[in-house]
C-alpha positions as CSV (number, residue, x, y, z in Angstrom):
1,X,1.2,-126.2,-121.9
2,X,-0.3,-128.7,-124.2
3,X,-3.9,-129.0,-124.1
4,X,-4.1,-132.8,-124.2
5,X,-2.3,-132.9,-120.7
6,X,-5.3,-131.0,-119.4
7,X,-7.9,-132.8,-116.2
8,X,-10.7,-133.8,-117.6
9,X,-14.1,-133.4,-115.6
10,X,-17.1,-135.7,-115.4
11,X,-19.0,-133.4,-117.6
12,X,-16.9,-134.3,-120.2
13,X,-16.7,-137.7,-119.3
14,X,-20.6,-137.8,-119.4
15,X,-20.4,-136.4,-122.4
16,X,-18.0,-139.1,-124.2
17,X,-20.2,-141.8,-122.8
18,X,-23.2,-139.9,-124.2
19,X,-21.1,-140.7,-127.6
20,X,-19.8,-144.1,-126.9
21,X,-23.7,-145.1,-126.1
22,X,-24.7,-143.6,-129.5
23,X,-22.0,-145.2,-131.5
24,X,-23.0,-149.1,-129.8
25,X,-26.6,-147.8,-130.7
26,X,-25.6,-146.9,-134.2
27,X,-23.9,-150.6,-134.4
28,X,-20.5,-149.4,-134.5
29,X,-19.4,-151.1,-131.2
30,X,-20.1,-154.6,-130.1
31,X,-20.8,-155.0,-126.2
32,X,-17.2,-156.0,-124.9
33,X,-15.9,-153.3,-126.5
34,X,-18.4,-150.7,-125.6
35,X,-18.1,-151.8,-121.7
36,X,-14.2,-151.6,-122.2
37,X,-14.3,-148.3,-123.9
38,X,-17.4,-146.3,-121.4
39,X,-15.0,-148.1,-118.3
40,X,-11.7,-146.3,-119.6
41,X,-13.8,-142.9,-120.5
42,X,-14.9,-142.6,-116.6
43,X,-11.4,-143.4,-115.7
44,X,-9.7,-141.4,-117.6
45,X,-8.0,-138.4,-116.3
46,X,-6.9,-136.2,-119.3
47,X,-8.1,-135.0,-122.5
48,X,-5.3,-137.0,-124.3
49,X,-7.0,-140.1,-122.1
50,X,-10.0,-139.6,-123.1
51,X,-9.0,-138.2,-126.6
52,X,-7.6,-142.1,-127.2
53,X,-11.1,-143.8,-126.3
54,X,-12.9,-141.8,-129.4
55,X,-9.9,-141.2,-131.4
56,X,-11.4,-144.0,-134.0
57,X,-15.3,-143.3,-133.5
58,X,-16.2,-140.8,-136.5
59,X,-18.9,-138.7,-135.5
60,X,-22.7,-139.3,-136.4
61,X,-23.6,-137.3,-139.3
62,X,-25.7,-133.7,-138.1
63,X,-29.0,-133.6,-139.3
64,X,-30.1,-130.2,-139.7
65,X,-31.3,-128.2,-137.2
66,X,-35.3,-127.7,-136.4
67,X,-36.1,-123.8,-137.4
68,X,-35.7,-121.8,-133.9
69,X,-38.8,-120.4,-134.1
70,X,-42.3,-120.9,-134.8
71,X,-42.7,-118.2,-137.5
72,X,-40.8,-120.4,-139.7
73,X,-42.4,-123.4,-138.9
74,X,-45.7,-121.4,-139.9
75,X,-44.2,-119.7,-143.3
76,X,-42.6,-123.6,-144.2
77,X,-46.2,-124.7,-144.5
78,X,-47.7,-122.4,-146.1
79,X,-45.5,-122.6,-148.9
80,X,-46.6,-126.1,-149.4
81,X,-50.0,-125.3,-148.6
82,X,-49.8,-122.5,-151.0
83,X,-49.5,-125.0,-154.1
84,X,-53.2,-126.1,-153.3
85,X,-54.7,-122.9,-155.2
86,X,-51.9,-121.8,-157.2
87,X,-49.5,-124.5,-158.4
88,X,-46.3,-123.0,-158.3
89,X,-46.6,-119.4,-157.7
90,X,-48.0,-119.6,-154.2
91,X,-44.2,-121.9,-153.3
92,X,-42.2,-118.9,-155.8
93,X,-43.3,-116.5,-153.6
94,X,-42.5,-117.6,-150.5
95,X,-39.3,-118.4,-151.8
96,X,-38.3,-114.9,-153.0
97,X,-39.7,-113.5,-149.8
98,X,-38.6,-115.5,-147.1
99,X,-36.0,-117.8,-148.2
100,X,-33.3,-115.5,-147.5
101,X,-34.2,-115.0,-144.2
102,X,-34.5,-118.6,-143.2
103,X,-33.2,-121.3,-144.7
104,X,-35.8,-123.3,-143.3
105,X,-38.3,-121.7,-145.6
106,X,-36.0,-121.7,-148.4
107,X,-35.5,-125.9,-148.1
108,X,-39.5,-126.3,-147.7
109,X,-40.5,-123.3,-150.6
110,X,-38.3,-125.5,-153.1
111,X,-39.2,-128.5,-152.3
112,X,-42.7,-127.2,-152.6
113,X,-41.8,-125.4,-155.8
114,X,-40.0,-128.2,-157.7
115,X,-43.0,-130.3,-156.9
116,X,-45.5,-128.3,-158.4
117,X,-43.4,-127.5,-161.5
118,X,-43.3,-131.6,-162.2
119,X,-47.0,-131.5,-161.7
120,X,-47.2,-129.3,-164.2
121,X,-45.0,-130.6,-166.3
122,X,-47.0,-133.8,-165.9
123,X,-50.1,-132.2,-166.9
124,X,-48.7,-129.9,-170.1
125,X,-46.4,-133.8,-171.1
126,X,-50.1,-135.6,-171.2
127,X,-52.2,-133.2,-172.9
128,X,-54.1,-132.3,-169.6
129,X,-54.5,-135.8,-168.8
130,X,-52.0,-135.4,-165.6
131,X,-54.8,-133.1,-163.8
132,X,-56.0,-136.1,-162.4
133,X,-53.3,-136.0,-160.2
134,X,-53.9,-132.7,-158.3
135,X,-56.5,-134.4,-156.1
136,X,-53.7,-136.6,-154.9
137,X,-51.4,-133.9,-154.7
138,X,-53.4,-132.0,-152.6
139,X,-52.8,-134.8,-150.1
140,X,-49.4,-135.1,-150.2
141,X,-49.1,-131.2,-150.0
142,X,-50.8,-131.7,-146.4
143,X,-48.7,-134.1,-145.2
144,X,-45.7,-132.0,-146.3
145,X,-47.5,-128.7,-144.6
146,X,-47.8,-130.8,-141.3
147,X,-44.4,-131.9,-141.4
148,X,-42.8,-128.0,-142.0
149,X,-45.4,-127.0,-139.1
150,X,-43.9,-129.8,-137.0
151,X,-40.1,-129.2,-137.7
152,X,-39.4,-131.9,-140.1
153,X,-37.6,-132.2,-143.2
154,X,-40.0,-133.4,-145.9
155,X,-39.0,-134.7,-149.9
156,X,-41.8,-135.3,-152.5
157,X,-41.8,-138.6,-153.9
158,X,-41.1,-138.9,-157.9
159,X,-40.3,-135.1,-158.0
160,X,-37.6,-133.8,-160.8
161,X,-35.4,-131.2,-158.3
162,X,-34.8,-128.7,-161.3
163,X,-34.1,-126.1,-158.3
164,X,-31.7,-125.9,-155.7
């Protein structure tokens, strides 16, 4: 039995809807066609039916998933917060620690750790000049703390990504 022939159940109709409302959102549909399209997806009665209704919608891209618990959240931040008292050995260690455990922590640590390797960089190009900058830094390096203890994704401005 082919799978397309099987009924379809207002979950899944919900579901395709659910899609349908995000693509118009997204701009990919105009109205006439979104109404046409969520009116054939609530009538439609089998998976090849409601198959044909998405067939030319690609999906959204994923963004990546919030860390599932807090403990990451936590560790994500303090490898930014880290680079306050020691540039970039505070975001190293956390790296080499924890960043094969979550990927969360890895994303934030290097993040954390290429920005404080351009800082430095900055400072060792201008003679000492650059140090000017860490009050700023520090700033920035609280914002992007917040944002790792809050779930987010966060990405230095003007930072060379020498690290992956």
């Amino acid at each position: 039995m082919d799978t397309t022939d099987l009924r379809v159940g207002d979950a899944e109709r919900e579901a395709a809807v659910d899609r349908l409302q995000q693509a118009y959102a997204e701009g990919r549909l105009d109205h006439g066609e979104f109404d046409m399209r969520v009116h054939l997806a609530m009538t439609a009665k089998t998976r090849s039916e409601l198959g044909a209704v998405m067939l030319d919608l690609v999906p959204a891209p994923r963004s990546r998933p919030a860390p599932s618990d807090g403990e990451d959240r936590l560790l994500a931040g303090l490898a930014h917060a880290s680079g306050y008292f020691t540039t970039f050995v505070g975001p190293l260690v956390f790296l080499l620690l924890s960043g094969r455990r979550s990927a969360y922590v890895r994303r934030h640590a290097l993040e954390a750790l290429n920005f404080q390797l351009t800082l430095l960089a900055v400072v060792v190009l201008t003679f000492g000049i650059g140090a000017i900058l860490y009050a700023v830094t520090w700033i920035v390096a609280g914002v992007a703390a917040v944002a790792a203890l809050a779930g987010h994704e966060f990405r230095y401005p003007f930072t060379l990504r020498l690290l992956r």
